[in-house]
C-alpha beads as a LAMMPS data file, in Angstrom:
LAMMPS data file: protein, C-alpha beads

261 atoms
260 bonds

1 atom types
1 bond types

-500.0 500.0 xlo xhi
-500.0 500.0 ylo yhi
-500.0 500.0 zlo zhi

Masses

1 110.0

Atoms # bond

1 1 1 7.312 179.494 -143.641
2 1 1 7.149 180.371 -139.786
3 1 1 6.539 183.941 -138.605
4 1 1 10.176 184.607 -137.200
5 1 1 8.902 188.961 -136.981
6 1 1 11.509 188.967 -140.013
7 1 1 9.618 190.128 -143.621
8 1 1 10.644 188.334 -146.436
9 1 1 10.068 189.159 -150.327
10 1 1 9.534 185.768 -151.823
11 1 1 10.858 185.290 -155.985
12 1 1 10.390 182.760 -158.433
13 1 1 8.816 179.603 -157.570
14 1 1 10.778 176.208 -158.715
15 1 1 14.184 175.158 -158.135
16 1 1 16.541 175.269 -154.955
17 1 1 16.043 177.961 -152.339
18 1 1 18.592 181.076 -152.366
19 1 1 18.267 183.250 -149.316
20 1 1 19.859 187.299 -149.567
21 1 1 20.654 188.756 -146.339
22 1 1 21.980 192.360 -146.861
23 1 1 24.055 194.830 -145.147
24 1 1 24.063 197.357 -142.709
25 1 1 21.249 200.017 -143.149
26 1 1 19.803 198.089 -146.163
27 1 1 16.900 196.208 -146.697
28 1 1 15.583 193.187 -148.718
29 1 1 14.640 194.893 -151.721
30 1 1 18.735 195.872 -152.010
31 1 1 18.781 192.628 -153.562
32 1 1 15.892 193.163 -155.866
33 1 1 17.970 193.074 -159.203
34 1 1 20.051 190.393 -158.664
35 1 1 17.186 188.054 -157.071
36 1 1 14.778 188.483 -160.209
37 1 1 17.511 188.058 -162.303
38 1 1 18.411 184.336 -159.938
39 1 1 14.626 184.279 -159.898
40 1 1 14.555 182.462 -163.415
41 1 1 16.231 179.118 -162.061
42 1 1 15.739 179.639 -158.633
43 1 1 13.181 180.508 -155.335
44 1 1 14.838 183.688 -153.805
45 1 1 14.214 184.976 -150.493
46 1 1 14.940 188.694 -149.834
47 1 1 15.071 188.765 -145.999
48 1 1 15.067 192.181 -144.271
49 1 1 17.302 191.428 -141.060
50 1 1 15.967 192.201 -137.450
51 1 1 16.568 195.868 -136.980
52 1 1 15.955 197.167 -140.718
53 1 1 13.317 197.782 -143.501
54 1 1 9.847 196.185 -142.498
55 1 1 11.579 193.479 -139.599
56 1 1 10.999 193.514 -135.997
57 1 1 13.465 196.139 -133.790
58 1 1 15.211 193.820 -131.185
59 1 1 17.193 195.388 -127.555
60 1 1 20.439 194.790 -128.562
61 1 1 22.946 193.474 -131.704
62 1 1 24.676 190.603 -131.398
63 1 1 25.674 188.080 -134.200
64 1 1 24.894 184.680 -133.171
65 1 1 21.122 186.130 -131.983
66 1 1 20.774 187.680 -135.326
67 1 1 21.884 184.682 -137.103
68 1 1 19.142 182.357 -134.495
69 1 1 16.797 184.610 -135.292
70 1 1 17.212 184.213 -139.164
71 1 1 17.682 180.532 -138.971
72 1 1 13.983 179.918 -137.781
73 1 1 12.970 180.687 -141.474
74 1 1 14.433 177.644 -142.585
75 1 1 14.404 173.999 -141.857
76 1 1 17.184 171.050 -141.892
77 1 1 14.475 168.932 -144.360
78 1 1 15.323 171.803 -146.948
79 1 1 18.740 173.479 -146.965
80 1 1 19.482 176.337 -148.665
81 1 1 21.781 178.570 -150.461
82 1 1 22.759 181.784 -148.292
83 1 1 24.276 185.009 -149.694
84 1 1 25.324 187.869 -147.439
85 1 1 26.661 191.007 -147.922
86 1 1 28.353 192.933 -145.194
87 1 1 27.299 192.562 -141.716
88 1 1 24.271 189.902 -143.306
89 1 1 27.520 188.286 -145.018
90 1 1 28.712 187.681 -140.686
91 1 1 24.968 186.425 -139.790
92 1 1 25.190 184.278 -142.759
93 1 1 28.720 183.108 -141.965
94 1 1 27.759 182.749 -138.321
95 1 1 24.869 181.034 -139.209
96 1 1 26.376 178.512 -141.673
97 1 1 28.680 177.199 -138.657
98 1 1 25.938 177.249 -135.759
99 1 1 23.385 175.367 -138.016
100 1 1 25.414 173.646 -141.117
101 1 1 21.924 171.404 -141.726
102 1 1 20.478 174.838 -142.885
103 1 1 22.817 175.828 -145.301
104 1 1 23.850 173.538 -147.959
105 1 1 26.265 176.407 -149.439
106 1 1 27.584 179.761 -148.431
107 1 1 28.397 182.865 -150.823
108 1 1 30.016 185.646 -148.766
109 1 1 30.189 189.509 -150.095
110 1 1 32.466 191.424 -149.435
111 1 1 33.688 191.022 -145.757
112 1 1 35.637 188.202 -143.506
113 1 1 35.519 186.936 -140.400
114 1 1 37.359 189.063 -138.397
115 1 1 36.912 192.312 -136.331
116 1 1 37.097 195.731 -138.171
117 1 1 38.307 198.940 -137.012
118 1 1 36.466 200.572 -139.467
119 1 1 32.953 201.708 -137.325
120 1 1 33.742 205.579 -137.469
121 1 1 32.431 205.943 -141.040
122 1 1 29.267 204.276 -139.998
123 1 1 29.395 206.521 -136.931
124 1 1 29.126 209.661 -138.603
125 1 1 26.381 207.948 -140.838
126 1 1 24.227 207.439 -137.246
127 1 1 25.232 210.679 -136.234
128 1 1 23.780 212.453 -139.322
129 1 1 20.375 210.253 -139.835
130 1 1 19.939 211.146 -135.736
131 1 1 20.373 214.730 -136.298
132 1 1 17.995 214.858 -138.963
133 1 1 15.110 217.429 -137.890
134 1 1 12.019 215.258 -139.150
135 1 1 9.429 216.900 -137.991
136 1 1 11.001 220.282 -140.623
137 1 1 10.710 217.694 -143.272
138 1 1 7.735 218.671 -146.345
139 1 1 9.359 216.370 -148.823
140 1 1 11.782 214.055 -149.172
141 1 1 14.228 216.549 -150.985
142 1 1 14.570 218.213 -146.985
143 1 1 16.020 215.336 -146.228
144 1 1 18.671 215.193 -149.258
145 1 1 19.587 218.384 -148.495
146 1 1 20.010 218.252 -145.043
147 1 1 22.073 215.194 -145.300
148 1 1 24.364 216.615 -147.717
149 1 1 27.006 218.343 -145.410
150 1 1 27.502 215.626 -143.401
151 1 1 26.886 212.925 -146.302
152 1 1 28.547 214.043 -148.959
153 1 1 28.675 210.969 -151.385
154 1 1 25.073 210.580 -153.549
155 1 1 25.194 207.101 -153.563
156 1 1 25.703 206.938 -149.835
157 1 1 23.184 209.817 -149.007
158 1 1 20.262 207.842 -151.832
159 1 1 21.034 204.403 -149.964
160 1 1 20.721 205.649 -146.452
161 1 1 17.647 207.568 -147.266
162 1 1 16.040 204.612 -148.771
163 1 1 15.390 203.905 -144.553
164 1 1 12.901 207.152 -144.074
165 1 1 9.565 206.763 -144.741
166 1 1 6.511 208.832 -144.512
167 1 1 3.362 208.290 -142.582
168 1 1 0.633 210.831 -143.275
169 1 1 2.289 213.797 -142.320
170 1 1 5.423 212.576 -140.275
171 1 1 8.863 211.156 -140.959
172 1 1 10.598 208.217 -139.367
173 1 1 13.575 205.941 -139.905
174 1 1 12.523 202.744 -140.489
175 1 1 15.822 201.679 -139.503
176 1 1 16.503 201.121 -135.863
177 1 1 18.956 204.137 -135.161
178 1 1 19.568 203.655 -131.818
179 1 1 20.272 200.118 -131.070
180 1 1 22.368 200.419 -134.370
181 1 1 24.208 203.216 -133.376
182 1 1 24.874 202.066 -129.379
183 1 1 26.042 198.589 -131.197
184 1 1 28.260 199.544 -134.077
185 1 1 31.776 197.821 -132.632
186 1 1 29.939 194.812 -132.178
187 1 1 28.822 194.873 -135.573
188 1 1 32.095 195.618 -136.539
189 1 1 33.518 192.743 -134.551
190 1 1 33.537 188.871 -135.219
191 1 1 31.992 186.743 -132.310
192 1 1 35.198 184.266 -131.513
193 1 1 34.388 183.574 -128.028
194 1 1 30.864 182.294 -128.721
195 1 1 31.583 180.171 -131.528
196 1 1 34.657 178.409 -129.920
197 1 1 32.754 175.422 -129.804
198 1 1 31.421 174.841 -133.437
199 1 1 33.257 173.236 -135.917
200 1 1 34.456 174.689 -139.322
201 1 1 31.133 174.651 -142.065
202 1 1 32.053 172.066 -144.094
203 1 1 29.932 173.151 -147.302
204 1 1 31.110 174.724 -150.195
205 1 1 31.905 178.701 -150.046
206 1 1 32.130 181.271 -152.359
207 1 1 33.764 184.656 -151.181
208 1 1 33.180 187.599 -153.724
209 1 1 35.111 191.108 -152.969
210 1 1 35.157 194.354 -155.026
211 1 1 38.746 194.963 -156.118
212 1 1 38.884 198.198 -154.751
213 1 1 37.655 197.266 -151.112
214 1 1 39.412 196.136 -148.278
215 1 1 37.352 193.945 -146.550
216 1 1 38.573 190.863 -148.119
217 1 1 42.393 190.992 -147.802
218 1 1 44.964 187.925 -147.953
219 1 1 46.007 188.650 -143.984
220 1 1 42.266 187.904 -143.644
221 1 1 42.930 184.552 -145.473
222 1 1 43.884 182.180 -142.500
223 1 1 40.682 183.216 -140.694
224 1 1 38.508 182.305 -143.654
225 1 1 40.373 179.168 -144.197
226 1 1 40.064 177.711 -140.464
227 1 1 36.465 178.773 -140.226
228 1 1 35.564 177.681 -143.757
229 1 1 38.530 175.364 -145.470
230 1 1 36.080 174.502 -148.804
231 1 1 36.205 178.196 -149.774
232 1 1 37.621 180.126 -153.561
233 1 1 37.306 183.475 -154.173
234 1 1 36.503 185.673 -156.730
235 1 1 37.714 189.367 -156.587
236 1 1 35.406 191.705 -159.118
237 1 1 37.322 193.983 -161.193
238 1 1 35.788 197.754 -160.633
239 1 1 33.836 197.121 -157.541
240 1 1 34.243 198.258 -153.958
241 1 1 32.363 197.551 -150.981
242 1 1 28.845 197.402 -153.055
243 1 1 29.851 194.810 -155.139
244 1 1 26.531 193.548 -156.640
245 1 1 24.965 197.181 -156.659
246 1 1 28.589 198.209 -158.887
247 1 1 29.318 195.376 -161.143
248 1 1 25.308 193.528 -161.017
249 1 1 25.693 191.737 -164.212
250 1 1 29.100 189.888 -163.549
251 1 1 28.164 189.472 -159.926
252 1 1 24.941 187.972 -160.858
253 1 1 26.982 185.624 -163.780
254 1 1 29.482 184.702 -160.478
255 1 1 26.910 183.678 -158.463
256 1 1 24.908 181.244 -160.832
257 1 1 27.183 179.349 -161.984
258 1 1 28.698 178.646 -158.222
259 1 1 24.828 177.833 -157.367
260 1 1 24.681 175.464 -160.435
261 1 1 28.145 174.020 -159.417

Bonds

1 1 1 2
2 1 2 3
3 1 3 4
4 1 4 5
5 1 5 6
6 1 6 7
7 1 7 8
8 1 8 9
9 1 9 10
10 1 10 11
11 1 11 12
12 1 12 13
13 1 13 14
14 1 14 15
15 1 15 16
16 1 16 17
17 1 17 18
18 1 18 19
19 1 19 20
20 1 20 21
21 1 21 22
22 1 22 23
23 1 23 24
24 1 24 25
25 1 25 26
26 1 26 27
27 1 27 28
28 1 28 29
29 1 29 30
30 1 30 31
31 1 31 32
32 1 32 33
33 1 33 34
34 1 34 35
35 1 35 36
36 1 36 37
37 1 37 38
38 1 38 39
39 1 39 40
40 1 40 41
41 1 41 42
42 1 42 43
43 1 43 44
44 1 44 45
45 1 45 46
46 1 46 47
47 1 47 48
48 1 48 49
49 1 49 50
50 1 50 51
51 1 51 52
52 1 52 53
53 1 53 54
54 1 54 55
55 1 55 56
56 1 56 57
57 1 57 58
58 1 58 59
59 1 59 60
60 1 60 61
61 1 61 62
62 1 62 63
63 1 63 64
64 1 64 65
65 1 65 66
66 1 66 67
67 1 67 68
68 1 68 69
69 1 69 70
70 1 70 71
71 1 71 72
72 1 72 73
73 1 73 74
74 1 74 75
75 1 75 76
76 1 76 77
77 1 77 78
78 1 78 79
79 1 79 80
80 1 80 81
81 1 81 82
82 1 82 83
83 1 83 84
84 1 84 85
85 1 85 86
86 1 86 87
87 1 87 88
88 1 88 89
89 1 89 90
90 1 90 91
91 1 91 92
92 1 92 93
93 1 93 94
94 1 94 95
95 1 95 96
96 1 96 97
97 1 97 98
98 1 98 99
99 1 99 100
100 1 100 101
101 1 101 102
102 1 102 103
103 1 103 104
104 1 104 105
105 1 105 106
106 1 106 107
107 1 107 108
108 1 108 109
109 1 109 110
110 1 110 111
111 1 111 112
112 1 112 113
113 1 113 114
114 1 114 115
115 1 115 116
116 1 116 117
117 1 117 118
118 1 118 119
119 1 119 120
120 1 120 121
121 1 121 122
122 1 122 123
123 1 123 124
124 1 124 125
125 1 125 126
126 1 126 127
127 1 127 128
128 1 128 129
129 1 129 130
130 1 130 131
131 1 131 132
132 1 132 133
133 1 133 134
134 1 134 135
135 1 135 136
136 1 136 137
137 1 137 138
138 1 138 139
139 1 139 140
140 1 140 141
141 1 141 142
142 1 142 143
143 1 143 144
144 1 144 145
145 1 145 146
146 1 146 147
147 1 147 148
148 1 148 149
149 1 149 150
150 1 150 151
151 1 151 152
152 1 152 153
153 1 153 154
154 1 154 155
155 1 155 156
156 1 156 157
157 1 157 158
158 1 158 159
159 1 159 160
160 1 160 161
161 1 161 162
162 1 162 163
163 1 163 164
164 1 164 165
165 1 165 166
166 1 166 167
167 1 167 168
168 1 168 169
169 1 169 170
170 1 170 171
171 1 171 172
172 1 172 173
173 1 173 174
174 1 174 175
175 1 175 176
176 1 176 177
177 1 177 178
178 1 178 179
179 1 179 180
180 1 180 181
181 1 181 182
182 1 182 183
183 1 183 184
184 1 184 185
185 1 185 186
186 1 186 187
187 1 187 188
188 1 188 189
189 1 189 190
190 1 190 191
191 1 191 192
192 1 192 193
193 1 193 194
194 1 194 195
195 1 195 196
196 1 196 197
197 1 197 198
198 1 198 199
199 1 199 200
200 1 200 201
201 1 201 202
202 1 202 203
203 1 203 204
204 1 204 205
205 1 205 206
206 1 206 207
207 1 207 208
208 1 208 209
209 1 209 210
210 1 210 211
211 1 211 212
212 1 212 213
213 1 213 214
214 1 214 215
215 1 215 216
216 1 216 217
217 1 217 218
218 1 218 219
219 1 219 220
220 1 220 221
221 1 221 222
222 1 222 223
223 1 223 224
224 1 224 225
225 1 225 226
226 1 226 227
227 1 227 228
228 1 228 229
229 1 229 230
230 1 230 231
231 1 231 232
232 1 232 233
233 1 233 234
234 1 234 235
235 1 235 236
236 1 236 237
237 1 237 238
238 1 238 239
239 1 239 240
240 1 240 241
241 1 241 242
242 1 242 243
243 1 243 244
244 1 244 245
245 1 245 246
246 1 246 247
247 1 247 248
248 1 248 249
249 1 249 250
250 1 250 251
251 1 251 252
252 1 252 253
253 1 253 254
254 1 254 255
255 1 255 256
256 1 256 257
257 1 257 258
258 1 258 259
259 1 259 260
260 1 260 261
């Protein structure tokens, strides 16, 4: 595999590839669960995208860079299975249309191809990780607690925190804060203008949403139809944005048998 500055947890070793590209603020190993479980049948790659967990920090965001920049793992002789949650659900989306020799299916979590006005949440997440005093920290507790006010939701707060790491006696984010931050409506967006010239992926495409998210919506339906016509979906019952973190086993049972299909 070619040294693209992106780290990559490798799983399993026989049978087709399946590459996990995760959301905003996550990492790889977000995937852990589901990929040993896929491991059994399958060779999973846990990529940590540019800008998060142990992956290079690049000057700016933009989705058909970050989906370039992921595509150099792979190679036309071997295509792969791609599943992407999130904002790594639009660099595998934008990445299935750019290079469709890469990608010989497509399962998309939880999001659509279309611009969200939804970045304030995410916002106030920047906001609080920024204002973080790290050099107070002694422990990572500090950091829980500090977080709390402004983060109020545990799972939120444990998943965001999952960024900071310790080095001797100092604190960083792992996570590239301020490109992040400074890009968030782009990250929200959908990149129309620069894809005007591809044509629709023509492989087969899975989209999985959390019945109590709104990402996926039928007004979002004639988007995901033009830019991917061989798509189903599968809504999972007592899930919201998090889908495979909520509901792992019947995600995990949705996703095999669309990658044994």
């Amino acid at each position: 595999m070619p040294d693209q500055d992106l780290h990559v947890t490798e799983l399993g070793e026989t049978g087709s590839t399946v590459v996990f590209c995760h959301g905003l603020f996550g990492q790889g190993r977000n995937w852990t669960q589901v990929g040993k479980e896929l491991a059994r049948e399958h060779r999973v790659l846990l990529v940590d995208m540019p800008n998060h967990g142990r992956s290079q920090w690049t000057d700016t965001v933009d989705y058909l860079d970050l989906a370039d920049r992921v595509s150099g793992l792979f190679s036309a002789d071997e295509p792969v299975a791609v599943v992407g949650h999130s904002m790594g659900g639009k660099i595998a989306m934008v990445l299935a249309l750019r290079r469709p020799e890469l990608v010989e299916r497509l399962c998309v979590v939880d999001v659509s191809p279309v611009t969200y006005d939804n970045t304030r949440e995410f916002a106030g997440y920047v906001d609080a990780m920024r204002g973080l005093d790290l050099a107070a920290l002694e422990r990572r507790g500090d950091a829980d607690e500090q977080l709390r006010d402004d983060v109020p939701n545990d799972t939120v707060r444990s998943f965001l925190l999952q960024n900071l790491r310790r080095d001797g006696d100092s604190w960083h984010w792992q996570v590239n804060l301020a490109v992040l931050g400074d890009e968030l409506s782009g990250l929200g967006g959908w990149p129309e203008e620069g894809l005007a010239d591809v044509s629709p992926y023509d492989g087969r495409v899975l989209w999985v949403g959390g019945d109590r998210s709104d990402y996926v919506r039928e007004e979002y339906a004639e988007a995901m139809g033009r830019w991917f016509p061989r798509n189903r979906r599968v809504t999972i019952k007592g899930a919201g944005h998090w889908v495979h973190s909520e509901q792992p086993e019947t995600f995990v049972a949705v996703v095999r048998r669309f990658l044994d299909e």
